[in-house]
C-alpha positions as CSV (number, residue, x, y, z in Angstrom):
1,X,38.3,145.8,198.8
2,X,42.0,144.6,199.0
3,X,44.2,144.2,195.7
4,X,47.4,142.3,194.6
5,X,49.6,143.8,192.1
6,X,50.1,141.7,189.4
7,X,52.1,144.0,186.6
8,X,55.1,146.1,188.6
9,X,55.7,149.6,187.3
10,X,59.2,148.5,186.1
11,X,57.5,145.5,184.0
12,X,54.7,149.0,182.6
13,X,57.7,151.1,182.1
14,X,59.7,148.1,179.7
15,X,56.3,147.2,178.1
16,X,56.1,151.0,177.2
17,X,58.9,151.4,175.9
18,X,59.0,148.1,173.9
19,X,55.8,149.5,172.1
20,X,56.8,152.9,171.4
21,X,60.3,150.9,169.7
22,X,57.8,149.4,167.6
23,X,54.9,152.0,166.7
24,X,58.1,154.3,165.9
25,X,59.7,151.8,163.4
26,X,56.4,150.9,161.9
27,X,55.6,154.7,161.3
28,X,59.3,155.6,159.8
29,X,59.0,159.3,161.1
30,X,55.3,159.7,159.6
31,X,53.0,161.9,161.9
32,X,50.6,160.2,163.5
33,X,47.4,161.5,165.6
34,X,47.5,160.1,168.6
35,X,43.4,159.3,170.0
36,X,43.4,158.3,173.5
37,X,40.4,156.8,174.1
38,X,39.4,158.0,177.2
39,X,39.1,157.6,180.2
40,X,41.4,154.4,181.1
41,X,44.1,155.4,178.4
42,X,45.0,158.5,180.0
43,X,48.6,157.2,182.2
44,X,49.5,154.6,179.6
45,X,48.9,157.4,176.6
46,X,50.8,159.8,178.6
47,X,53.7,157.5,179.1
48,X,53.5,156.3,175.2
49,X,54.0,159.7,173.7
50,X,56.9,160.9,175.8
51,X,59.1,157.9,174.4
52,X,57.6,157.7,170.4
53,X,60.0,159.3,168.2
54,X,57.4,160.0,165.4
55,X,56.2,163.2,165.0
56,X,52.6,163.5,166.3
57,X,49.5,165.5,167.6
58,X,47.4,164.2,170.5
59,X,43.9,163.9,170.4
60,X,41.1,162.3,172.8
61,X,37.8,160.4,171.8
62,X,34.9,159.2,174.4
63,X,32.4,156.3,173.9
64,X,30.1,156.1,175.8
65,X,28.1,152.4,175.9
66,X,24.3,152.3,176.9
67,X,22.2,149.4,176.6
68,X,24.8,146.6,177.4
69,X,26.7,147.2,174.5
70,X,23.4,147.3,172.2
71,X,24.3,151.2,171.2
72,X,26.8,152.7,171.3
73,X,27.3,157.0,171.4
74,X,30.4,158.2,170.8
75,X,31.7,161.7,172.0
76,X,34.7,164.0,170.5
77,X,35.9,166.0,173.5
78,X,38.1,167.8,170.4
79,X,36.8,167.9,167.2
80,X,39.4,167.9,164.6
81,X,40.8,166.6,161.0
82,X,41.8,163.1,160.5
83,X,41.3,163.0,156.9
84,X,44.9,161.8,155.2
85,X,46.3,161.3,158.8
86,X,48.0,158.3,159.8
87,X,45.6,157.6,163.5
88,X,46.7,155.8,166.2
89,X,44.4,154.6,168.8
90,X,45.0,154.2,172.1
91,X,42.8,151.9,175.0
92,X,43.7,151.2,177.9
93,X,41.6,147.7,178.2
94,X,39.9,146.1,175.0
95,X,37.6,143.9,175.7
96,X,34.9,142.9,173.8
97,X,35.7,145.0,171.0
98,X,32.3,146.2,170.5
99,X,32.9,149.9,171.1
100,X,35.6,149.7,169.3
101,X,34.3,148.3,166.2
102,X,32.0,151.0,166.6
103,X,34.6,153.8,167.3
104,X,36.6,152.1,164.1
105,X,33.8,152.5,161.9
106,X,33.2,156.3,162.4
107,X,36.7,157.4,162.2
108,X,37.2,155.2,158.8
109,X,34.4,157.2,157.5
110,X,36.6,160.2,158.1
111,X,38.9,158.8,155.4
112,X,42.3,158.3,157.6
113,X,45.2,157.6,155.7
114,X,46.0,154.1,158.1
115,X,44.1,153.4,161.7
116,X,45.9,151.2,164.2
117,X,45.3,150.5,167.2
118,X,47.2,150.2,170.9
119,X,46.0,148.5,173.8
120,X,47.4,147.9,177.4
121,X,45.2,145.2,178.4
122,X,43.9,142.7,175.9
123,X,40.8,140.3,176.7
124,X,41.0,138.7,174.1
125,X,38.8,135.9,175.8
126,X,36.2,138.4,176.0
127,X,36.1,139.6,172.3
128,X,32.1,139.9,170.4
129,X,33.8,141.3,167.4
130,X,36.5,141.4,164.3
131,X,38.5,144.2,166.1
132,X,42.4,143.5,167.0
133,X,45.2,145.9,168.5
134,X,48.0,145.9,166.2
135,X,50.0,146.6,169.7
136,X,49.2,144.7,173.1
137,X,51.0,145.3,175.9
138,X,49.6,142.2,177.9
139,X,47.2,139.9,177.6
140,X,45.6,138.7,180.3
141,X,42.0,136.5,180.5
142,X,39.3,137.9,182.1
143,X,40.9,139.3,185.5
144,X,39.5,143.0,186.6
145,X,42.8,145.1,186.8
146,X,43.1,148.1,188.0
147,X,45.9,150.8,188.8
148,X,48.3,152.7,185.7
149,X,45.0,154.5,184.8
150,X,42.4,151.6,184.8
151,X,39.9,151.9,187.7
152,X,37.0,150.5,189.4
153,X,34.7,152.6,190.2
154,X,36.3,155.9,190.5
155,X,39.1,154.2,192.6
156,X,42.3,152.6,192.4
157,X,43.5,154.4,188.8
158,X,46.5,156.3,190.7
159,X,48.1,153.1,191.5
160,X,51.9,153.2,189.9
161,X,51.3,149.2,189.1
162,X,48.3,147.3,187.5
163,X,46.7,145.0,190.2
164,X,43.8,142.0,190.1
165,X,40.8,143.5,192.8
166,X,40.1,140.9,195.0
167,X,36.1,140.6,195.5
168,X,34.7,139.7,198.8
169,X,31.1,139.3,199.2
């Protein structure tokens, strides 16, 4: 399966830092938990937190989707305190926002002090639900990217770049 990249690692780098400019002026030195929302947020979460200037703690949440998106089960790899804490959640593709609602809902019952919520990739095209990033790096329609953590089947998430798959049959 051959790819083409789409996103350079220059144009991921900017977009980085552009949204860790803003997540830090929107927090105003508040600590923030960080939840990468794994596994696809992994590079770009990595990346985001070594340029924030907030203080913050780094956390990681799984969901796992059975059912085409009928139910949703959602896994802490860490358990830990979010009651009173400012959250920050990181994807790194939001599509149809269904997990997330999901995800959303649980950690609200937690009582946060504020949830937002970071993506990479935005599908906004692809959206079944109410849920929107306050932060989107790009937006892009329906295209299957891969590379900067985003894979396809096990493959192609070490790529420095983001890249459209090219399907042959």
């Amino acid at each position: 399966m051959q790819h083409t990249q789409v996103i350079s690692t220059a144009a991921l780098t900017c977009k980085v830092a552009e949204l860790a400019d803003q997540i830090t002026k929107d927090y105003c030195s508040h600590p923030v938990t960080v939840i990468g929302v794994l596994k696809q947020s992994f590079i770009f979460m990595a990346d985001l937190v070594r340029v924030l200037e907030i203080p913050m703690t780094c956390q990681f949440v799984k969901v796992f989707t059975e059912n085409n998106l009928l139910t949703q089960e959602i896994t802490f790899v860490s358990q830990f305190d979010i009651t009173d804490r400012n959250l920050l959640l990181v994807y790194g593709v939001m599509g149809t926002g269904v997990p997330s609602a999901y995800l959303v809902s649980h950690l609200l019952d937690r009582r946060p002090a504020s949830l937002k919520i970071c993506t990479l990739i935005d599908k906004p095209m692809m959206r079944r639900s109410d849920i929107r990033p306050d932060y989107i790096g790009f937006s892009v329609e329906s295209d299957y990217l891969v590379g900067y953590g985003l894979d396809y089947m096990d493959r192609y998430a070490h790529l420095p770049y983001l890249a459209r798959l090219q399907m042959h049959s």
